[in-house]
TIRO-2110 file (N, C-alpha, C; in Angstrom, 1 decimal):
// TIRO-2110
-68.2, -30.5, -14.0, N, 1, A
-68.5, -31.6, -13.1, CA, 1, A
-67.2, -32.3, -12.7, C, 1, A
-66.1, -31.8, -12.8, N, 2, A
-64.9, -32.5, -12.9, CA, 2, A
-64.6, -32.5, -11.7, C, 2, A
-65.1, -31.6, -10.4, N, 3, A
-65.1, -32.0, -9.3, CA, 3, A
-65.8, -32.9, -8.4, C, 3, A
-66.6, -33.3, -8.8, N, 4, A
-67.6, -34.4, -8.4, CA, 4, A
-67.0, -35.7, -8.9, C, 4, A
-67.0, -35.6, -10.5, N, 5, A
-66.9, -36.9, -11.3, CA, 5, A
-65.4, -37.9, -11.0, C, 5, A
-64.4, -37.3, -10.1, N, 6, A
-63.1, -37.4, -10.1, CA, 6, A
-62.9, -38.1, -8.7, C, 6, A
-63.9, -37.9, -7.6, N, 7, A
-63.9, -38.2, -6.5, CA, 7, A
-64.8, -39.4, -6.3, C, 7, A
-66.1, -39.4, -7.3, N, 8, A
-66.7, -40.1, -7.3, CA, 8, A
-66.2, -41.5, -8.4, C, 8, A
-65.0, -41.5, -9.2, N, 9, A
-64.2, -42.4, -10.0, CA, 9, A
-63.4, -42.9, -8.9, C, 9, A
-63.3, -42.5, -7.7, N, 10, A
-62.5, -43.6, -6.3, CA, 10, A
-63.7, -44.3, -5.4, C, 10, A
-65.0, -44.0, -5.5, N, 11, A
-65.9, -45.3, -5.0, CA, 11, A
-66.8, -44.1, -4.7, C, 11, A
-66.7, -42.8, -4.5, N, 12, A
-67.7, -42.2, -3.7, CA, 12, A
-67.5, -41.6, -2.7, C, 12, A
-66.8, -41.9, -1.6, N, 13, A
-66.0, -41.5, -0.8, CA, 13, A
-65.1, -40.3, -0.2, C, 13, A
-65.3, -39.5, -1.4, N, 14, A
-65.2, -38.1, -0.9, CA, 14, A
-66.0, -37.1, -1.2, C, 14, A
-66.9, -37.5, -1.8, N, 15, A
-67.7, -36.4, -2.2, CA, 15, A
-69.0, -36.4, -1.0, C, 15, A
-70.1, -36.1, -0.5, N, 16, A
-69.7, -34.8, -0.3, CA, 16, A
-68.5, -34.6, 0.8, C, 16, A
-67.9, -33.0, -0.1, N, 17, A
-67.0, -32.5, 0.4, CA, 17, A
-67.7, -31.4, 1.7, C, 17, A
-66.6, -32.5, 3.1, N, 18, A
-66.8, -31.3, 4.2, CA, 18, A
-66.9, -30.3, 4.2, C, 18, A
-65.3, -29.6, 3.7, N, 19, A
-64.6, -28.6, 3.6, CA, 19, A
-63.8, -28.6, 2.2, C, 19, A
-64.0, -27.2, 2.0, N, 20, A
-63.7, -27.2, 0.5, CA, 20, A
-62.8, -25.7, 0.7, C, 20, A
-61.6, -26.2, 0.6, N, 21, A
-60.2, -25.3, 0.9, CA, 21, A
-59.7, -24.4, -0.9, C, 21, A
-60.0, -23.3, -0.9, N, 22, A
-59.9, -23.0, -2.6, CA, 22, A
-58.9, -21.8, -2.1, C, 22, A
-58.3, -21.0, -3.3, N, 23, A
-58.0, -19.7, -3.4, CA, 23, A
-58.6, -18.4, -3.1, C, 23, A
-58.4, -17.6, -2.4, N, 24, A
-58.6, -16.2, -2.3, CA, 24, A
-59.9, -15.7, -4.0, C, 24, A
-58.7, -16.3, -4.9, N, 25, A
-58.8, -15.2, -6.0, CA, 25, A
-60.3, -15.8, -6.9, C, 25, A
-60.5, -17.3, -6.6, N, 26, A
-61.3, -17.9, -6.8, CA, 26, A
-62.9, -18.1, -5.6, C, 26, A
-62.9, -17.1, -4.7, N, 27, A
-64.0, -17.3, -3.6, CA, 27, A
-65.5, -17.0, -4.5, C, 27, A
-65.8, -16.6, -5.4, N, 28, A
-66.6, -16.4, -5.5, CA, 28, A
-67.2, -17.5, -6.5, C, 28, A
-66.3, -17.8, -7.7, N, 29, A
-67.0, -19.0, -8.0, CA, 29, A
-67.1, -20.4, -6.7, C, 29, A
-66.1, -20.3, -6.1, N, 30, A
-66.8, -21.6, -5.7, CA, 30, A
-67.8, -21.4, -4.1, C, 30, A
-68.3, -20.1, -3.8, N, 31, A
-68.9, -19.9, -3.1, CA, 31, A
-70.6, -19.7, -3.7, C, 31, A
-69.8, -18.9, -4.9, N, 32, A
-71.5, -18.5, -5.7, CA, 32, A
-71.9, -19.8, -6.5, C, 32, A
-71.1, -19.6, -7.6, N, 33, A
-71.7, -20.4, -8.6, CA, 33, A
-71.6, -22.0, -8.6, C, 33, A
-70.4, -22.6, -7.9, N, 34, A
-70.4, -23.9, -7.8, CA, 34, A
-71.6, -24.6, -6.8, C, 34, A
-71.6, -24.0, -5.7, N, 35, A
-72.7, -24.8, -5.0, CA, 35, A
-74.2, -24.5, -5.6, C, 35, A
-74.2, -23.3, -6.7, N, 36, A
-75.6, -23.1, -7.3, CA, 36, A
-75.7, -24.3, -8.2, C, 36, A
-74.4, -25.3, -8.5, N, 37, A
-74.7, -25.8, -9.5, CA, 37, A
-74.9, -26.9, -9.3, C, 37, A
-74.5, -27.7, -8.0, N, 38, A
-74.8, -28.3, -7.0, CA, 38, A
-76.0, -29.0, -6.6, C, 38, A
-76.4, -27.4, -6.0, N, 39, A
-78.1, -27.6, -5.5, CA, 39, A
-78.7, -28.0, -6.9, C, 39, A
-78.6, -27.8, -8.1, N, 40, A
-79.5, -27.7, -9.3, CA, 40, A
-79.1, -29.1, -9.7, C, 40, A
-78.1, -29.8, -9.5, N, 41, A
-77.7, -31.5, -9.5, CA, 41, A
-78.4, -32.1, -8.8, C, 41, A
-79.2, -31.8, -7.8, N, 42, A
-79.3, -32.3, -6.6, CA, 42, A
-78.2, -33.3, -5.6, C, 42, A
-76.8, -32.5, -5.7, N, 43, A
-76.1, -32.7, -4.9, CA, 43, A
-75.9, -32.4, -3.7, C, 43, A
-75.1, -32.5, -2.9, N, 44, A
-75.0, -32.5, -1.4, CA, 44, A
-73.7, -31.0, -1.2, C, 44, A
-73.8, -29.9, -0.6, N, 45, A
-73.0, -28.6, -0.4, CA, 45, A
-71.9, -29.1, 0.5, C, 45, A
-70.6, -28.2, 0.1, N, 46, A
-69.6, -28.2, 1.2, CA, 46, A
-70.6, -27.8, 2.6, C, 46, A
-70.3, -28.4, 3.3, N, 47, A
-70.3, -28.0, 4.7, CA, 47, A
-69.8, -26.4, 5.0, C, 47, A
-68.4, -26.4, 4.4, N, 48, A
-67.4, -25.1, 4.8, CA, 48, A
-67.0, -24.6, 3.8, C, 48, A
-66.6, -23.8, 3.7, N, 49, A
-66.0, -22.9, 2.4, CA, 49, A
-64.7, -22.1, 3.1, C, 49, A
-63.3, -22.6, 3.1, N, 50, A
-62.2, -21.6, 3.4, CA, 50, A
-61.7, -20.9, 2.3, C, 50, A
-61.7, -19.9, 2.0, N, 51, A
-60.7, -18.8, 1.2, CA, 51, A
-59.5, -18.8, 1.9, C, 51, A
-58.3, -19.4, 1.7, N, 52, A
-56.5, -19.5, 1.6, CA, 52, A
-56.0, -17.9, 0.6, C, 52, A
-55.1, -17.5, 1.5, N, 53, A
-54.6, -16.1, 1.1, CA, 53, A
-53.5, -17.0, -0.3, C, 53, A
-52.7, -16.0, -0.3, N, 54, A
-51.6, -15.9, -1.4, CA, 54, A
-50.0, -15.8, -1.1, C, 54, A
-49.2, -17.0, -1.1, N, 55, A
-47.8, -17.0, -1.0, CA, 55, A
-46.9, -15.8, -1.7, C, 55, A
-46.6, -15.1, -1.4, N, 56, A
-46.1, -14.0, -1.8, CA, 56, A
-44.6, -14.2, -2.0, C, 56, A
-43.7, -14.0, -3.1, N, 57, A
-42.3, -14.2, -3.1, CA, 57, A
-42.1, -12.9, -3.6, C, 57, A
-41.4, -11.8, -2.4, N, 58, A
-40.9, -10.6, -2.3, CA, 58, A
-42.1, -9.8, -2.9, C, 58, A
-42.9, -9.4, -2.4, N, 59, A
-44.2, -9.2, -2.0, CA, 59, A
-44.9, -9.0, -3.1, C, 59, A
-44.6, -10.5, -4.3, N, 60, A
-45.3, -10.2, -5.5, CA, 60, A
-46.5, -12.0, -5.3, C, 60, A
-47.2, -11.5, -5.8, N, 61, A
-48.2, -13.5, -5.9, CA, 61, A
-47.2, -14.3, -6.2, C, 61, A
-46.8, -15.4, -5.7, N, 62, A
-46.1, -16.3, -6.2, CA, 62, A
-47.0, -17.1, -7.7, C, 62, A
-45.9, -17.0, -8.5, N, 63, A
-46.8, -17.5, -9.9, CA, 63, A
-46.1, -18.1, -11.1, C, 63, A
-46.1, -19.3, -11.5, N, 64, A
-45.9, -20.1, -12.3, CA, 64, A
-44.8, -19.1, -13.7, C, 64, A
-46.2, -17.7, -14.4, N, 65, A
-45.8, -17.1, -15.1, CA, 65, A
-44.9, -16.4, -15.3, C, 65, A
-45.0, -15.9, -13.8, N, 66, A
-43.9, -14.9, -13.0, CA, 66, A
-42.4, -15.3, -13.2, C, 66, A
-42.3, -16.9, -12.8, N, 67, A
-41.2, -17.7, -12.4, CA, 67, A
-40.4, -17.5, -11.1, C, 67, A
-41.5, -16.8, -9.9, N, 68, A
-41.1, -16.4, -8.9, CA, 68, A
-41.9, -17.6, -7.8, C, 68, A
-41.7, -18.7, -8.3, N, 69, A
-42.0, -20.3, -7.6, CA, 69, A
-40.6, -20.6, -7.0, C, 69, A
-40.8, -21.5, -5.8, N, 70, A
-40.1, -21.8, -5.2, CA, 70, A
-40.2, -23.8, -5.2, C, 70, A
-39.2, -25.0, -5.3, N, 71, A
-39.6, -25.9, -5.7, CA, 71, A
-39.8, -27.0, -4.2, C, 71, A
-40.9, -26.7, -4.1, N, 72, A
-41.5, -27.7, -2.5, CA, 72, A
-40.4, -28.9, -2.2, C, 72, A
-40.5, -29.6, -3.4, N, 73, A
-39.6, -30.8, -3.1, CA, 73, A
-38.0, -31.0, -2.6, C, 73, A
-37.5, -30.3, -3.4, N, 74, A
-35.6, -29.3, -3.0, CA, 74, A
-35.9, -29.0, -1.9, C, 74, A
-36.9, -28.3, -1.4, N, 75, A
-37.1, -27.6, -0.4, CA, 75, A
-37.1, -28.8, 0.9, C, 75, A
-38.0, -29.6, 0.8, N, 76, A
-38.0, -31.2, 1.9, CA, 76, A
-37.0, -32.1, 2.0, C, 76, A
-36.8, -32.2, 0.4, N, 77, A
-35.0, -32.6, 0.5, CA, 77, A
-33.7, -32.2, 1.5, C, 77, A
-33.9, -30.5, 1.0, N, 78, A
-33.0, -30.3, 2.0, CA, 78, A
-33.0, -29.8, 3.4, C, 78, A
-34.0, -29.7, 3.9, N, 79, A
-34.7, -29.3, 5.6, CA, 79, A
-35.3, -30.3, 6.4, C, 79, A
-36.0, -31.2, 5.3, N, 80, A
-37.0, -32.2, 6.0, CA, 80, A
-38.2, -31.9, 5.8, C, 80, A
-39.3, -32.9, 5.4, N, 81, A
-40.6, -32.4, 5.1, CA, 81, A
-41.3, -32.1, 6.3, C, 81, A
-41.3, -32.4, 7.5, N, 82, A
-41.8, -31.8, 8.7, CA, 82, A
-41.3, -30.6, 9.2, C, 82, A
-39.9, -30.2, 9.1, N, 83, A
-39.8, -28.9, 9.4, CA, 83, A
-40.7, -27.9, 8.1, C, 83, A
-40.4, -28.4, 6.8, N, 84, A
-40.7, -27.6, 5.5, CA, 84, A
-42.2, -27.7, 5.7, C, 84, A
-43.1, -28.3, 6.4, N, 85, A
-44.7, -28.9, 6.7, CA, 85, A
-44.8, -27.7, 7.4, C, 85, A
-43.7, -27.7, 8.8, N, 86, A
-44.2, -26.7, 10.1, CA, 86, A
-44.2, -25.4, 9.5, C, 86, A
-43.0, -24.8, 8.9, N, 87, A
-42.9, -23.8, 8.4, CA, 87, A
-44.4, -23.4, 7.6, C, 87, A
-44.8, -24.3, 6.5, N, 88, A
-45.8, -23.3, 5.9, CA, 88, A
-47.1, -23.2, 7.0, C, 88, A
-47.4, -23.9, 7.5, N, 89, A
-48.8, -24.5, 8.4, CA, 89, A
-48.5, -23.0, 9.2, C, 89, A
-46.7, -22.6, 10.2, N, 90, A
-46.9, -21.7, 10.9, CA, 90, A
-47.1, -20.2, 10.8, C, 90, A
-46.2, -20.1, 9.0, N, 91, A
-46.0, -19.1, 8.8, CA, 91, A
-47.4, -17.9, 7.8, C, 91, A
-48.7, -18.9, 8.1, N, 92, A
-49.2, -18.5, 7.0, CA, 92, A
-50.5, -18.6, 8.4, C, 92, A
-51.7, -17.4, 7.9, N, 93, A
-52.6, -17.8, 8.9, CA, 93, A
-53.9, -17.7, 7.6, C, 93, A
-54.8, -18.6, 7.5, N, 94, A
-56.2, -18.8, 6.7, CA, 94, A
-56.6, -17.6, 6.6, C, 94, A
-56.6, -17.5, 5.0, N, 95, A
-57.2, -16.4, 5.3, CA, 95, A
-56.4, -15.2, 4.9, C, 95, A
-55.0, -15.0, 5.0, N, 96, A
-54.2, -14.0, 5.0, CA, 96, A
-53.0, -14.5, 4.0, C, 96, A
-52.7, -13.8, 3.4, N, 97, A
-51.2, -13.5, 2.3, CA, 97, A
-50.1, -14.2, 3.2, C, 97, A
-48.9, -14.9, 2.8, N, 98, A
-47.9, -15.1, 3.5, CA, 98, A
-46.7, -15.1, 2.6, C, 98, A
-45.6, -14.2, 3.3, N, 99, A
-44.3, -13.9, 2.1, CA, 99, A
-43.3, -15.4, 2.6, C, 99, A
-42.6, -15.8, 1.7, N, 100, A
-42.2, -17.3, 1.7, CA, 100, A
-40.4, -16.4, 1.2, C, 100, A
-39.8, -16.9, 2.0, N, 101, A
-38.3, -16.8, 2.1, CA, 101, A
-37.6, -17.8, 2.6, C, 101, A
-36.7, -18.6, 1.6, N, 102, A
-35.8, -19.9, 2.3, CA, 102, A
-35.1, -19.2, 3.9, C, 102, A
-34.6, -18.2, 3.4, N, 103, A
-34.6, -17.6, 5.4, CA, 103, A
-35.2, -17.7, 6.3, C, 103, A
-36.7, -17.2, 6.0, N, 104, A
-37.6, -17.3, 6.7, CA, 104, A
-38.2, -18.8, 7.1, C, 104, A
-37.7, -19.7, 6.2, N, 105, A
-37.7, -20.9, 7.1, CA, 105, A
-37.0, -21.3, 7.9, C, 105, A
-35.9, -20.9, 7.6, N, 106, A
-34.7, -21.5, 8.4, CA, 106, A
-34.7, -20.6, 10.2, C, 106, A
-34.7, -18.9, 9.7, N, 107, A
-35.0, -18.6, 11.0, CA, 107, A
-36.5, -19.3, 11.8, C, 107, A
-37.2, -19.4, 11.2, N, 108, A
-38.4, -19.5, 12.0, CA, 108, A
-38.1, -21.6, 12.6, C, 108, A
-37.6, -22.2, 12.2, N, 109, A
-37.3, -23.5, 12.6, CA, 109, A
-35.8, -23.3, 13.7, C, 109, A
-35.1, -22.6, 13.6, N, 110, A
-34.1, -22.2, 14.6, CA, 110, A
-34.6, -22.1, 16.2, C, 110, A
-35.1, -20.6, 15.6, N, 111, A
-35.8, -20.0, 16.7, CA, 111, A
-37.1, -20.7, 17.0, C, 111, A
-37.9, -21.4, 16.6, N, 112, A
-39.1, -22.6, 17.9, CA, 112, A
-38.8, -24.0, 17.5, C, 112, A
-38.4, -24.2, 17.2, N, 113, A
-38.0, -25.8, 16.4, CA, 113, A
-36.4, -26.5, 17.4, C, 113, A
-35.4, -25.5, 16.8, N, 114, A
-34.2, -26.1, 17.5, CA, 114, A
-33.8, -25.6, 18.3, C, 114, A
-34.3, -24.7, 18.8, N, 115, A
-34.5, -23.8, 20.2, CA, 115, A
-32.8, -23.8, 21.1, C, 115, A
-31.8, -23.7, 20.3, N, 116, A
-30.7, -23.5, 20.8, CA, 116, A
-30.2, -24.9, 20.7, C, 116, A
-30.6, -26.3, 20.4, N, 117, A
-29.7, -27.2, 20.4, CA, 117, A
-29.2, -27.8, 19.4, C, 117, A
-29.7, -26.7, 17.8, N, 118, A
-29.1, -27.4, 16.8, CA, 118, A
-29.4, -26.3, 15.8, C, 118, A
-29.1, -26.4, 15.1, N, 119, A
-29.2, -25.1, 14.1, CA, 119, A
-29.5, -25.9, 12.4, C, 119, A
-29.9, -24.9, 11.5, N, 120, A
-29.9, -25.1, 9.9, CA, 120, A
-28.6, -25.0, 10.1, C, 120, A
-27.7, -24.6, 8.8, N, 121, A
-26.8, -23.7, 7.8, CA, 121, A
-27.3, -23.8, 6.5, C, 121, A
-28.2, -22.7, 6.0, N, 122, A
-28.7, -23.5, 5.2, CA, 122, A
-27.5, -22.3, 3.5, C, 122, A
-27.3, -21.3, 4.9, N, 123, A
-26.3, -20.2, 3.6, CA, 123, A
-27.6, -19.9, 2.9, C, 123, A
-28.0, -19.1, 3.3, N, 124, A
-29.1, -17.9, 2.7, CA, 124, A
-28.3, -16.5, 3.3, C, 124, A
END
């Protein structure tokens, strides 16, 4: 219940959940069995259910265990959190895997971002 009881410890206010944005790898509990547990609360169902693919670093799952994480914040630090915002929002489509390369941010903000009047260097 730690999803309910966490939302409903700020006044109420987010629960029910519109849209309920989870993992690929997890679609089935929270498609199957969470809203079965739900209805049997007599709680109120996401509206939507998106399944989010999987950040890939050099076409392996990006994973804590792995140690093939990349650190978001360094990352905003040194680009900007709105270019490092645009980058993931463009490079990734719902639904599908997306490979994550400090290159691949820097070209993809070059090329539609600074569109010839300014550049990274970021030395990748």
């Amino acid at each position: 219940m730690n999803y309910v009881t966490a939302p409903a410890s700020r006044g109420g206010d987010w629960w029910p959940a519109s849209i309920h944005l989870i993992g690929k790898d997890i679609l089935t509990t929270h498609s199957v069995y969470w809203p079965t547990m739900l209805k049997a609360a007599g709680l109120e169902l996401p509206e939507t259910i998106f399944g989010h693919g999987w950040w890939l670093m050099e076409d392996a799952k990006m994973s804590k265990s792995l140690g093939n994480v990349v650190k978001p914040l360094a990352l905003a630090d040194k680009y900007g959190v709105d270019a490092f915002r645009f980058f993931l929002v463009r490079e990734m489509s719902l639904g599908m895997d997306a490979s994550f390369s400090e290159a691949a941010l820097v070209n993809r903000y070059n090329s539609e971002l600074a569109n010839d009047l300014a550049t990274f260097t970021a030395g990748c």
